[in-house]
C-alpha positions in Angstrom: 20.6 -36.2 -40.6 22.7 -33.1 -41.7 22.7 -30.2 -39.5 23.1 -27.0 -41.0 23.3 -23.7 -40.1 22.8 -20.8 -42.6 24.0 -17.3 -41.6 22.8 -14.5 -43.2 24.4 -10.8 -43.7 23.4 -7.9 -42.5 26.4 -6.3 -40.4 25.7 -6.2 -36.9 24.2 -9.1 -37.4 27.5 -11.0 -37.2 27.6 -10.1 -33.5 24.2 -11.9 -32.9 25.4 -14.9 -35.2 27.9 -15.6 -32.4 25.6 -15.4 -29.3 23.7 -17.6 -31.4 26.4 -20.3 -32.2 27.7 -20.1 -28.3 23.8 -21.0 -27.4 24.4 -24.1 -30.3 27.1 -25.2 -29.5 26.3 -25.1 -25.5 23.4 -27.4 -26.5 26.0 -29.8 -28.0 24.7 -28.7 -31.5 27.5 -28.5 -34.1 26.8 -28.1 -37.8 28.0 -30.8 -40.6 27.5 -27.3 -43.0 28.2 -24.0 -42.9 26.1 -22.0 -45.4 26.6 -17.4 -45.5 26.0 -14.4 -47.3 28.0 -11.1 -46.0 29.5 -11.3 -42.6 27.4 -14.6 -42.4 30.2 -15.8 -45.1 32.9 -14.6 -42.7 31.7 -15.8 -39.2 31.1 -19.3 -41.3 34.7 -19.6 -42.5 35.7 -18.7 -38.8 33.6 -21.4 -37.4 35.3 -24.1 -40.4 38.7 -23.3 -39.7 38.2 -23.4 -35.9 36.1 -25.9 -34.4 33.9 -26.3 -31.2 33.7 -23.9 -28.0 37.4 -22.2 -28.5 37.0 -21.2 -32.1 33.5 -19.9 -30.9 34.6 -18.1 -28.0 37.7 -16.6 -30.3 35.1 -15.1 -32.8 33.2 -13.8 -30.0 36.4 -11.8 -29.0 37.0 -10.1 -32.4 33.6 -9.6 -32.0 33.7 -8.0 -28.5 36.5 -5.9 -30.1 34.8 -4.2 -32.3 33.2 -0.8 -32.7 31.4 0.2 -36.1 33.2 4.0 -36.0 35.7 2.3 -36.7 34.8 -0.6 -39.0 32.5 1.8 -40.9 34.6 5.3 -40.6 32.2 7.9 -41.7 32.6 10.9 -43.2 30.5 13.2 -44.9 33.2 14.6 -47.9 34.1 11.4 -48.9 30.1 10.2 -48.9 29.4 13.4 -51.6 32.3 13.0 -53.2 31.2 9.3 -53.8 27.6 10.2 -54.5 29.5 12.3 -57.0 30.7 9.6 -58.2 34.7 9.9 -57.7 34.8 7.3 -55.6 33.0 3.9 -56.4 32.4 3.3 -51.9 30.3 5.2 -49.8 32.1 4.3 -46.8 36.3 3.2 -46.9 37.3 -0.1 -46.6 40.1 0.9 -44.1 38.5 0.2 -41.5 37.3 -3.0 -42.2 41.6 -4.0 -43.4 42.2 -5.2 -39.7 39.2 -7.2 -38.9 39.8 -8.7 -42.5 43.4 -9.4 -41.3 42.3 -11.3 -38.0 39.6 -13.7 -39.8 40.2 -14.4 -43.2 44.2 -14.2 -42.9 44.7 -16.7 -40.1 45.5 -19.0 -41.9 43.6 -22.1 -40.6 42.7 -23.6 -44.2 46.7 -24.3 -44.4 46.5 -26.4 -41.8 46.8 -30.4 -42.8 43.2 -32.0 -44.0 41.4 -28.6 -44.3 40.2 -28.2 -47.6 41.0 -24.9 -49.5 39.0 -21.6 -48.9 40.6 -20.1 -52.1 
């Protein structure tokens, strides 16, 4: 039987994701597939490049190191100048640049017999 774990999006929901594959993967459960929307997508592709309890307890980390002011910098001018529509974001992706960096840049799916994420 295939065991697969689907991850939806929903921002903060990423941080729950993990708690929920360190509960999974304490079990002994590991997935065969790896199905996500959103940050669902991105804690997938973390968990595929890097297997069992380190790569789990390495997302957890990013996790733990993050704080919404800065992954989702507000600010009210830019949110009216976007509702304006001279910008085509609500919120900058700055923010998000470094925590982009860390996942989706570390180059696990160059390592021999991973299959390509691109």
């Amino acid at each position: 039987m295939t065991t697969a774990f689907v991850l939806s999006g929903g921002a903060s929901l990423g941080a729950v994701q993990v708690g929920m594959l360190q509960a999974l993967n304490d079990a002994g459960v590991a997935p065969d597939l790896l199905v996500g929307s959103s940050v669902g997508a991105i804690n997938a592709a973390w968990i595929a490049a890097h297997r069992g309890p380190e790569g789990v307890e390495a997302l957890a980390e990013i996790w733990r190191g993050l704080r919404s002011s800065t992954v989702f910098p507000a600010s009210p001018l830019l949110g009216a100048v976007a509702m304006l529509g001279r910008r085509n974001y609500l919120v900058s992706p700055v923010g998000w640049r470094p925590c982009s960096n860390s996942i989706c840049l570390s180059g696990a799916w160059k390592r021999p017999g991973r299959p390509s994420m691109w």
